[in-house]
C-alpha positions in Angstrom: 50.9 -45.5 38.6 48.6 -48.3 38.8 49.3 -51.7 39.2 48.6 -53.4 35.7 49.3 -57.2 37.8 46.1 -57.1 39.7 43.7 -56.6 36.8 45.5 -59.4 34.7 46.1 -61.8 38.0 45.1 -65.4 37.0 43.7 -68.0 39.4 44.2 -71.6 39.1 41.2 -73.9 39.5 41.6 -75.3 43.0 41.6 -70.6 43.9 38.4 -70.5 41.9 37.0 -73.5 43.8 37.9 -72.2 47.0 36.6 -68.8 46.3 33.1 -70.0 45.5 33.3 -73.0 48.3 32.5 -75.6 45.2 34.8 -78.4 43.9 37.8 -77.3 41.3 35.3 -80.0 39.0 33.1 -78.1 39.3 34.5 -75.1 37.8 36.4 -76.5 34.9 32.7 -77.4 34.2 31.3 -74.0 34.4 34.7 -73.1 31.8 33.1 -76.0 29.5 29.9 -74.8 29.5 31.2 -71.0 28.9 29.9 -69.6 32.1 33.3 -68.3 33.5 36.1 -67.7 30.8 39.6 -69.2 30.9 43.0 -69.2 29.6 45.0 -71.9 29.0 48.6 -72.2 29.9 51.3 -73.6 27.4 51.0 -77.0 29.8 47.3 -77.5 29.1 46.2 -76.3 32.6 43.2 -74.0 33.1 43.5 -70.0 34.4 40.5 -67.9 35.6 41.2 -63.9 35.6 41.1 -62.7 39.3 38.9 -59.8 38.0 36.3 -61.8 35.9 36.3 -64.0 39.5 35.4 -61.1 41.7 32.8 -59.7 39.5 31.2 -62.9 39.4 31.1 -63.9 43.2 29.6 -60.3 43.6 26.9 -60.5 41.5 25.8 -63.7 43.6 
């Protein structure tokens, strides 16, 4: 049975940041500006999918 967690596994900002070695800024910018797409939680704080994340830092 497969793991249904990993695929739906949200970062926070400061993950993102650290992932791409750029400033957690930097990517709620890029979530502005539509280039990475986000959830927000009831508390008004930004989530990036662990997924989309991946996919992106490969293309790179």
């Amino acid at each position: 049975m497969e793991d249904k967690k990993t695929s739906k596994e949200l970062l926070t900002p400061a993950e993102v940041a650290e992932i791409f070695r750029v400033s957690p800024k930097t990517v709620s910018r890029w979530a502005k500006e539509g280039k990475i797409s986000s959830v927000t939680t009831l508390g008004g704080h930004r989530r990036f999918y662990s997924e989309e994340v991946s996919r992106l830092k490969n293309q790179k």
